[in-house]
N, C-alpha and C positions, 0 to 999 in steps of 0.2 A: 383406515386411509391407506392407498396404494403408496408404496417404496418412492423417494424421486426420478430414482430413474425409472418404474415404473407410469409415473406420470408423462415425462419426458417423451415416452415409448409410442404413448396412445396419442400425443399431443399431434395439431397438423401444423405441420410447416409451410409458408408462405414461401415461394420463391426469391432470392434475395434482391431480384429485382423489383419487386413487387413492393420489398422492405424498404429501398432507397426511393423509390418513386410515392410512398407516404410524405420524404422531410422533401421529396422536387428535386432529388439529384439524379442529373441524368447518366443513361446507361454509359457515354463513353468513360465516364470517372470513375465505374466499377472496376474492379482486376477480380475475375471469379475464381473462386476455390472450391470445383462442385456446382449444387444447387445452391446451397443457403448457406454459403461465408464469399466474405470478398471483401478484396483491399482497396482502397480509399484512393486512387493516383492522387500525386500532391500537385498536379498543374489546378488544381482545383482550390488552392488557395490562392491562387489569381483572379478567379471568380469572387472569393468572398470578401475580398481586401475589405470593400465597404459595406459590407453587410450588415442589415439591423442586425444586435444582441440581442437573444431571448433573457430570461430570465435562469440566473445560475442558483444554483441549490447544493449544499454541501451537508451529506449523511455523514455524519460521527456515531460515537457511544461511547456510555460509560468505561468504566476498566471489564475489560470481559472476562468469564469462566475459558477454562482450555477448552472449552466447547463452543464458544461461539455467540453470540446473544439477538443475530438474525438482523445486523448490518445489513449484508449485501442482498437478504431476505427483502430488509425492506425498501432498500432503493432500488430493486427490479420493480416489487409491487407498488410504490409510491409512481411512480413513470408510468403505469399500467393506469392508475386510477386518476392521474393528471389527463392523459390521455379520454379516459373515459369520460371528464369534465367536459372534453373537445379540443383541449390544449394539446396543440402540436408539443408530443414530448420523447425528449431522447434518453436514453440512460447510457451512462459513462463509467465503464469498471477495467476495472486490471484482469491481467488475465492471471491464471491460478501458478504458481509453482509448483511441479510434480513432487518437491520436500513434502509439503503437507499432504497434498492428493494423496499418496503413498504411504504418508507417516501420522499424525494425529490429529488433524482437523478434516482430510477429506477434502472435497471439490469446493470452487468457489462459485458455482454459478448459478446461486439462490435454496431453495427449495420446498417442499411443496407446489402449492401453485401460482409458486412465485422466483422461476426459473428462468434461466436464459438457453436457446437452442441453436445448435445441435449440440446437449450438454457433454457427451461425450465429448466429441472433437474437444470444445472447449475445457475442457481439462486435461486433454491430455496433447497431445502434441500440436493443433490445431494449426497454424498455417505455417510453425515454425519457427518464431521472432526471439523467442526463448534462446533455442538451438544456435541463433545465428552469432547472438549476444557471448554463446558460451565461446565457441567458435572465435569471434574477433578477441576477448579478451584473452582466449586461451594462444591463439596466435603473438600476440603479443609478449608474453611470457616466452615462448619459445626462441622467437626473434633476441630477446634479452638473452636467457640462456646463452646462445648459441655465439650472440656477440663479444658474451667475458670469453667465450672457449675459443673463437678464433682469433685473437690477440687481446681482445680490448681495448678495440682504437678510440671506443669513448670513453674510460679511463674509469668504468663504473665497479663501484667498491660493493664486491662478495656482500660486507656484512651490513649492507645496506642499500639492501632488494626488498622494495615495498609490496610490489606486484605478487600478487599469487593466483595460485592457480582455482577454477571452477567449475562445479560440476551441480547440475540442478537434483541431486539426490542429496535429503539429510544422511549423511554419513560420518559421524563424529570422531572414526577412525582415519580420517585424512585431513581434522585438526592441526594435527603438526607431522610433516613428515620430513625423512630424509632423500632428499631426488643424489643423482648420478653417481650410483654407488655402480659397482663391477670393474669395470677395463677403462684404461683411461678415452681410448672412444666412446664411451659411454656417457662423457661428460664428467662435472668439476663437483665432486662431493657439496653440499649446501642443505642448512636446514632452510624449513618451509611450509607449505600448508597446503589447506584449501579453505575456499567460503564457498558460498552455494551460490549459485548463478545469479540470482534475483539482488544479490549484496555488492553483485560486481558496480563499477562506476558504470559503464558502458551502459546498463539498465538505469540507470540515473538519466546519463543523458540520451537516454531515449525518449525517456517520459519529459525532458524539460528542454528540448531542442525546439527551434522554429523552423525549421526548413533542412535540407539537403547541405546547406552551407555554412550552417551555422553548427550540424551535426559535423561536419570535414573539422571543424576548426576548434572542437570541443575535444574531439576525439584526439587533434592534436597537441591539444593541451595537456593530457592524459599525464603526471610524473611516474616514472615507473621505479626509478633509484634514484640513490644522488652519488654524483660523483666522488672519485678520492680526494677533490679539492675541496668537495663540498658545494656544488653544484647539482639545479636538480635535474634527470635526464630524462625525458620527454620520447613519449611515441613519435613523435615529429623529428626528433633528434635518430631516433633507430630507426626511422624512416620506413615503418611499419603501418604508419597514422592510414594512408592512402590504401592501403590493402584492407586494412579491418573498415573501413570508410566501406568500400564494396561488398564485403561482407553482409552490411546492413541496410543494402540498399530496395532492399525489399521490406525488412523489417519496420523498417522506417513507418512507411505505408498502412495507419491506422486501420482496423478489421471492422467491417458492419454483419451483424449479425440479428437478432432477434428472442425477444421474451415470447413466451409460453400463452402471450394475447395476441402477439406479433406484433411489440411497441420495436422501433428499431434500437438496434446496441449497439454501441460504439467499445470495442477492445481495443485496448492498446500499453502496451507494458505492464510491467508488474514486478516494481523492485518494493520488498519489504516493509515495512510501515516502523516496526522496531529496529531495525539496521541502517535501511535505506530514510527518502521520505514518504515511501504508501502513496502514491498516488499516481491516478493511470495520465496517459500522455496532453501533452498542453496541446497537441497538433487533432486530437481527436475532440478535445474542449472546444475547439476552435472551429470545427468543422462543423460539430453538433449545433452550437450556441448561433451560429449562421443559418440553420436551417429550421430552428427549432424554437416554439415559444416558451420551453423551459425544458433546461437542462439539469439531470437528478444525475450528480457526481459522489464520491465514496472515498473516503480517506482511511487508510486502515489502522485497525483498534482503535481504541477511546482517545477522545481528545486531547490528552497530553500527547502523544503518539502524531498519528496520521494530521490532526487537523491544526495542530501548530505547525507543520510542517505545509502545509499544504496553505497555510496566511501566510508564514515567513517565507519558505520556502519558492512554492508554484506562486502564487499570486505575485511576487515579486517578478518571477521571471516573463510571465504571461500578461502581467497588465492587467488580470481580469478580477474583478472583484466580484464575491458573490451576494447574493441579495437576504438569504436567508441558512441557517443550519440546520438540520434535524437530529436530535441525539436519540440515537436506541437505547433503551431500557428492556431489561424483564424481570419480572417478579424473582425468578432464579435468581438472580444477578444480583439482586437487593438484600437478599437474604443471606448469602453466600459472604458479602463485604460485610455482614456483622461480626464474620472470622471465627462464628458457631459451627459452620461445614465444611466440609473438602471434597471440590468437584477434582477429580481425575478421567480424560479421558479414557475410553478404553472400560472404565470401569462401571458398574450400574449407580446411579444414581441415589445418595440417601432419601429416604424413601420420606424421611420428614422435611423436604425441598418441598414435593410435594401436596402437603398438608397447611392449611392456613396459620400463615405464623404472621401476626400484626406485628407483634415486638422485635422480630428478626428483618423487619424490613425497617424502619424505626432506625435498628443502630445501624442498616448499611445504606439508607439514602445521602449519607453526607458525602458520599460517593456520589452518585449523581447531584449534589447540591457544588461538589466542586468544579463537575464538570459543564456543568452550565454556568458557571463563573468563568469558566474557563476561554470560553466561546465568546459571552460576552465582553471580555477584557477586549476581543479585537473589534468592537461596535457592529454586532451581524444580531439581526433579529433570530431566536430560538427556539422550537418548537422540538416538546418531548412527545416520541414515538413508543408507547409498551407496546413490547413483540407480545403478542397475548400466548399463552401457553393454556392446554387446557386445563391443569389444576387448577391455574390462577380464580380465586373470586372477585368476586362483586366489591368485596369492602377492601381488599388489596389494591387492586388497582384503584379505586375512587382515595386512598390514603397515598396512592404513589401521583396521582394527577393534581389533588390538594397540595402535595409539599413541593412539586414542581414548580406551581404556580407561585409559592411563597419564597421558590428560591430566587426568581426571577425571567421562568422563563417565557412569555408570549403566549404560550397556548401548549395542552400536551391533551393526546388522542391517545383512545388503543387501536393497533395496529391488528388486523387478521385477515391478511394478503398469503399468512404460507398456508389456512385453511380454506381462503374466500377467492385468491387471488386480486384482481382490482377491486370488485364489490366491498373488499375487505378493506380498502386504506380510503376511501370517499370522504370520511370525517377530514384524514387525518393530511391529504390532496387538499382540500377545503383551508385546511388552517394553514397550509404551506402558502398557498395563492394569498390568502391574507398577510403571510408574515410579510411573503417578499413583496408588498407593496408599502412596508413600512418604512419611518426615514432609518437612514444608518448611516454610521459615522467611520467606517472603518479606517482603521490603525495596525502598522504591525507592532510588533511585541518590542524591539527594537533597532535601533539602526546601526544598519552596515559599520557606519565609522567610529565604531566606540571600540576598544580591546576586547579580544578574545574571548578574556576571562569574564568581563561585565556580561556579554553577551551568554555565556553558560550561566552564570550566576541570574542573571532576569527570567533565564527559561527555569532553569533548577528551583529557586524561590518564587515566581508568580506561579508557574504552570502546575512543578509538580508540588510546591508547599514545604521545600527544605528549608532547613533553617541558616545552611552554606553547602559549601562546597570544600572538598580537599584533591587535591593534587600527588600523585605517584611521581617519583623523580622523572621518571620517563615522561608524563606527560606536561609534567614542568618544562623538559628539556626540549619537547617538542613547541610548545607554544612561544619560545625564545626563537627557536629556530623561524617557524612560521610567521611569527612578525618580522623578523629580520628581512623574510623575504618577500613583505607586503602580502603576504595572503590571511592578514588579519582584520582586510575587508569586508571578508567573503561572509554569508550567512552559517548558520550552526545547524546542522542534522544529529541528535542526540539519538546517540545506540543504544539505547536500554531496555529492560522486560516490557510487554506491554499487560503484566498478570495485575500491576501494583502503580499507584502513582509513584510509588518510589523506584529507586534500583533494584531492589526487592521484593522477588514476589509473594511472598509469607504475609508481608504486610498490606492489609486488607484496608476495605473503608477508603479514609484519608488519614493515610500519614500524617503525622504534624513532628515537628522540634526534628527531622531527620539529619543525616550530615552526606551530601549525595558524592561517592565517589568516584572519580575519576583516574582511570588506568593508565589511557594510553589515550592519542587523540589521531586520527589519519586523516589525510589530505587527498580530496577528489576535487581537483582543480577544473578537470573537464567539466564535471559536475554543477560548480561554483559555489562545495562546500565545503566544512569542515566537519569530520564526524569523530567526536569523544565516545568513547566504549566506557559505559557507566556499569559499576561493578563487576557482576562474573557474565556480563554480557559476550555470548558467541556466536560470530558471525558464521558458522558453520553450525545448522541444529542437528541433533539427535533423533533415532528410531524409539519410539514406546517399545515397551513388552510387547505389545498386540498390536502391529502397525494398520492402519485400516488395508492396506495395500493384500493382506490377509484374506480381506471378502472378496476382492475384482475376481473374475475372469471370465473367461468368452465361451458361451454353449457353440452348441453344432451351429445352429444357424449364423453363428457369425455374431450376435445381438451379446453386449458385453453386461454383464451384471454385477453387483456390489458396489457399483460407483456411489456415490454419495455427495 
């Protein structure tokens, strides 16, 4: 089988007008980037104010290997193969981080022949929103800086500066650092950091804004310090809000793009799924689901991860409830959470992954058995997706679609869209169309107006299986703080691995009797949340030994190679 960018290479491209004139959006609502990218103008939600809803659909999965277990695989080709039913269908993804692109996952824009195009653009700089993201929040910081240096007329205390600085590269050597060392023009000594771009708030509320003015008024929420009285200080208050505001007024502006069938794509944000909440923008949800008889959306890593976040979280801010879920499985994945292997990127695969293990998948489906509890706790009908691998047998999968079914989920299909492309998800399109006609009862996890701590504690104990929670002085002291200051309303975005239901990635399967730790908790107000750092959780990641970024680079003709 040809490389993915090999595929991508020979693939034909539709013109992107040709893309929007499938869901009936007319050319002047295009903004073109090229032949085949283009930005969505947002006078076009004046158009859909009343527009029928399609059908929403939300791709999760189990706890994944560092390698991936063919999520975004299969809700490119699931959209393909809805489409191929005759259902007008959109797909809805984030767009990729250069961290990973560069460092140990690689590209996110499917693969095999179950891609999104022009896969380059698309992972790598593609119209820019990323850049602008880094850009406002990095302005920001500066503004601060430069206000304790020129008196401090807002009265904001050195040793409590929230805001750091961002850069979209994994680089673990700018973790903590010291800024305005040299001359005293150089600025006021301070320690500091960085997180990688996609962790910033600013990517938060990109993905969970409603319009131009509702992004002005989030963005001036932003707290950046707190004063020496103990007051919080606000991008609105350094009067920076209205410049990083313009900064993103392009970003804003959701991307259509296209799969490798030429189903249309909807890009748009792409804050982290373990940091952030993983999920692409409510303005591109919004666009799709008006135009579209069913829209195939993606929450990233397994369902304690991306897709609590994306019930608590999105569905709260957006109104929109979905009709059905799809969780990924793969045979790998099953066998691996029996805590018998060790997948490492980078590294070759043990070769008995490979080889039919009935009893290794046995002790790691309780992995998948929690996460379709998982799903179901918020009343969304479930269907399990096995990414097919070609090791996998016959009597593997038929024992992984058997205990599916016993665990409670609706229907579960083998998926083979990254060999078949659409031909390959037809079953598994079929059982989607059935779920979402099912009744459902949806629920969030729970409500805004309970404390802080109840609200960790329900996600910590239902979602991931602890058996409590503890507290670090620091994030004790924080949570006193935050309720004093009524932002103990707001919903919960939990920082943690997405290797392990636990804090922990070592620990495989499902956890049980665990005690989930809590460091430190930070405050994204713009956002409208709160995000606790569970264990040795960092918001800044690391380069592997071998960074994929190792394979790229560009022959004579200009055609880029080793992407992934």
């Amino acid at each position: 089988m040809l490389s993915d960018i090999e595929i991508v290479q020979k693939a034909k491209k539709e013109p992107i007008e040709k893309i929007a004139d499938k869901l009936k959006i007319e050319k002047k609502y295009l903004v073109p980037y090229g032949h085949y990218i283009a930005k969505i103008d947002l006078s076009i939600l004046d158009k859909i104010q009343d527009a029928k809803k399609g059908k929403y659909i939300l791709v999760t999965a189990i706890t994944p290997t560092p390698l991936g277990e063919g999520k975004t695989v299969t809700t490119i080709g699931l959209s393909m193969s809805l489409n191929k039913l005759g259902k007008v269908t959109s797909t809805c993804i984030r767009q990729p981080s250069l961290g990973p692109v560069f460092g140990i996952k690689g590209g996110a824009a499917g693969g095999g022949y179950s891609q999104v195009l022009p896969m380059e653009d698309f992972n790598l700089n593609f119209t820019g929103d990323v850049h602008a993201v880094g850009l406002a929040h990095n302005l920001a910081v500066a503004f601060l800086d430069n206000s304790v240096f020129k008196g401090n007329t807002l009265n904001i205390n050195p040793d409590k500066i929230y805001w750091r600085r961002v850069v979209d590269v994994s680089d673990r050597f700018l973790r903590n650092v010291r800024i305005g060392l040299g001359t005293k023009e150089d600025g006021i000594p301070r320690d500091t950091g960085f997180d990688i771009t996609v962790a910033s708030e600013i990517m938060a509320i990109l993905a969970l804004n409603s319009g131009l003015q509702d992004l002005r008024q989030r963005i001036g929420r932003i707290v950046l310090a707190d004063s020496l009285d103990d007051k919080p200080v606000t991008t609105q208050d350094l009067k920076v809000a209205g410049s990083m505001s313009v900064l993103l007024k392009d970003a804003i502006k959701p991307n259509l793009i296209q799969t490798i069938e030429n189903t249309p794509c909807f890009v748009h944000a792409g804050p982290f799924a373990n940091i952030a909440h993983g999920n692409s923008s409510i303005l591109a949800d919004r666009i799709a689901l008006a135009f579209s008889d069913y829209v195939v959306t993606e929450a990233g890593f397994g369902a304690d991860c991306g897709a609590e976040k994306f019930f608590d979280i999105k569905c709260r801010a957006s109104g929109f409830i979905p009709d059905a879920a799809v969780i990924v499985c793969s045979i790998r994945a099953l066998k691996a959470h029996s805590g018998k292997f060790k997948i490492v990127a980078g590294m070759p695969l043990d070769t008995c992954l490979e080889k039919e293990d009935i009893k290794a998948i046995e002790e790691g489906l309780c992995n998948l058995e929690k996460h379709i509890e998982n799903v179901k706790a918020f009343g969304i009908p479930v269907v399990v997706a096995i990414n097919k691998f070609n090791s996998d047998t016959d009597k593997e999968i038929e024992l992984v679609r058997k205990k599916a079914l016993e665990f409670g989920a609706d229907s579960c299909e083998m998926s083979e869209v990254f060999s078949q492309g659409s031909k390959g998800g037809i079953d598994l399109a079929k059982s989607v169309i059935k779920a979402a006609s099912l009744p459902k009862k949806f629920n969030f996890l729970y409500p805004l107006d309970i404390p802080i701590k109840e609200k960790i504690r329900v996600i910590a104990t239902k979602i991931y299986g602890a058996r409590d929670v503890e507290y670090s002085d620091l994030a004790e002291e924080k949570i006193k703080l935050f309720t004093q200051r009524r932002w103990d309303n707001l919903a919960i975005c939990m920082a943690k691995t997405h290797l392990s239901l636990s804090h922990d990635p070592n620990l495989k399967g499902r956890p049980r009797d665990f005690i989930l730790p809590i460091r430190d908790i930070r405050a994204s107000i713009g956002a409208g949340f709160l995000y606790p750092l569970c264990g040795k959780m960092q918001t800044m990641p690391g380069l592997p030994s071998h960074p994929v970024g190792e394979n790229i680079d560009i022959n004579g003709k200009g055609n880029i190679v080793g992407l992934s």
